[in-house]
N, C-alpha and C positions, 0 to 999 in steps of 0.2 A: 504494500500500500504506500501510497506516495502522499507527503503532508508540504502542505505549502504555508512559509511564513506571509502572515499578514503583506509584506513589503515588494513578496513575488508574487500572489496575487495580484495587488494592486498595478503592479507594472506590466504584467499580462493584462490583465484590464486594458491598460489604457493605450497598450501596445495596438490589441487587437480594435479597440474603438478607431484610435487612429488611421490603423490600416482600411477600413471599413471604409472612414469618410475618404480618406483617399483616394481612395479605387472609385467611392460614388460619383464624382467629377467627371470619368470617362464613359460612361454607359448613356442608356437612353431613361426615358425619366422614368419609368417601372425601376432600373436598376438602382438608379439614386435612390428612391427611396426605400427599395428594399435596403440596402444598404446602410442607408440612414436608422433606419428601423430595426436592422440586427445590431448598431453600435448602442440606439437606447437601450437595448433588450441585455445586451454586454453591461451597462453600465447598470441596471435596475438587477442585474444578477449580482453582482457587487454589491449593492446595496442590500442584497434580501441576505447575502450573506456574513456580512461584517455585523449587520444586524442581530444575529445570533450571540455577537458577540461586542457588545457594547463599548467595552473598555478596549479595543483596540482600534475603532473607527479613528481614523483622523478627521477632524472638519475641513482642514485646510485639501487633503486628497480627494475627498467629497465634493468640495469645491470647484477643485479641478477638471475633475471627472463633470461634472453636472455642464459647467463654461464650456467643456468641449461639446458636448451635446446640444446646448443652448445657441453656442454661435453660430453652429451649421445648420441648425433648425432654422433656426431666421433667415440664412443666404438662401434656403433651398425651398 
């Protein structure tokens, strides 16, 4: 079984969010928002998961994570 620190979560997280909006830029607009929509779906998986575990959430990575989501919601 494989156990991941809070820290490598998170940067998988926002590894793969990034990668997601990335790639949404080049496709047609089905693909953008698919795209868009598995990076929320990446970032609210984080969330339901740190959630289990309170005392390790940062707000500031929460932060982060959400801005990324937020700014390319608004351009797209």
């Amino acid at each position: 079984m494989q156990y991941w620190t809070y820290d490598e979560l998170t940067t998988a997280i926002e590894t793969e969010i990034r990668r997601q909006l990335d790639k949404a830029d080049s496709g047609s607009d089905f693909e953008r928002r698919k795209r868009r929509e598995y990076a929320l779906g990446a970032y609210l998986a984080w969330e339901a998961i740190v959630r289990q575990h309170p005392s390790e959430r940062h707000v500031d990575d929460a932060r982060r994570l959400r801005e990324l989501i937020d700014i390319n919601r608004q351009s797209g």
